[in-house]
C-alpha positions in Angstrom: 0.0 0.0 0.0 1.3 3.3 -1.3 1.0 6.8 1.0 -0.1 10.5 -0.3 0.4 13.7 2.2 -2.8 16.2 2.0 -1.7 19.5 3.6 -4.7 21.0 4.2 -5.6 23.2 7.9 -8.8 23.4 9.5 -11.4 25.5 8.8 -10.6 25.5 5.2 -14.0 25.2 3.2 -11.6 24.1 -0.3 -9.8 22.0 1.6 -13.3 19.8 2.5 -14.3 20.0 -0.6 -10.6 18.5 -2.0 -10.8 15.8 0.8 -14.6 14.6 -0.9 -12.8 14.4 -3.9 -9.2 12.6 -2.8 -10.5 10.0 -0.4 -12.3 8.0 -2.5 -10.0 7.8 -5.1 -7.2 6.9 -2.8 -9.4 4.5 -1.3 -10.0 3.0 -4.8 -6.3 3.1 -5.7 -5.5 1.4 -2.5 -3.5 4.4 -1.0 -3.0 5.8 2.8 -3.7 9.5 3.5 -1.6 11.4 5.8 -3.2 14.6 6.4 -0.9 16.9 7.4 -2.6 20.5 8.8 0.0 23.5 7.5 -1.0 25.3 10.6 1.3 22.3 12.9 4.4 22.1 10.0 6.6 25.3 9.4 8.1 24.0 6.7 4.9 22.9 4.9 3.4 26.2 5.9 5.8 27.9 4.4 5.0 25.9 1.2 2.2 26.0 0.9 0.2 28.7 3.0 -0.9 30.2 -0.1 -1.9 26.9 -2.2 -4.0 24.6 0.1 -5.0 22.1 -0.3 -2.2 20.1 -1.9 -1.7 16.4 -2.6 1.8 15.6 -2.5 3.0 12.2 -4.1 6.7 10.7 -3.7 6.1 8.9 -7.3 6.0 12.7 -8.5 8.3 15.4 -8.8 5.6 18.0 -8.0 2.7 18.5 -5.8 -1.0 18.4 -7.4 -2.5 22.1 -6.6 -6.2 22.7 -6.0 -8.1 23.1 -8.4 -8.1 19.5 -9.1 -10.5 17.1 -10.0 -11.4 13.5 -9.6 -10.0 12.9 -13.5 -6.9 15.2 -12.4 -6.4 12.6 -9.4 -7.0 9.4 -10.9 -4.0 10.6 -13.7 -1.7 11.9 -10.9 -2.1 9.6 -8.3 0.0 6.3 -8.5 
């Protein structure tokens, strides 16, 4: 079973609405979410303060920023 990072923080209404869209494809691809909350990691806040939410892949070079879709995650997610 693979693993994805979501950096997301709470209160975030895009955020939610990325997490409808990610879980069940991970789910389907058989993948672990770690959520990770911007707001509790300097480094990722620095990163990506501006750009949540985020799906971050180790099979990719570079992150998946929202907007996505579900079509946009089934091609980027492993």
């Amino acid at each position: 079973m693979g693993s994805i990072r979501f950096y997301t923080t709470s209160g975030c209404h895009l955020c939610d609405e990325a997490w409808q869209r990610l879980e069940p494809v991970a789910r389907r691809r058989g993948l672990s979410v770690e959520c990770v909350d911007i707001m509790d990691d300097a480094e990722a806040e620095v990163a990506y303060a501006e750009s949540i939410p985020v799906v971050e892949c180790a099979q990719r070079s570079e992150p998946l920023y929202w907007p996505f879709d579900m079509a946009d995650l089934y091609r980027y997610l492993p």
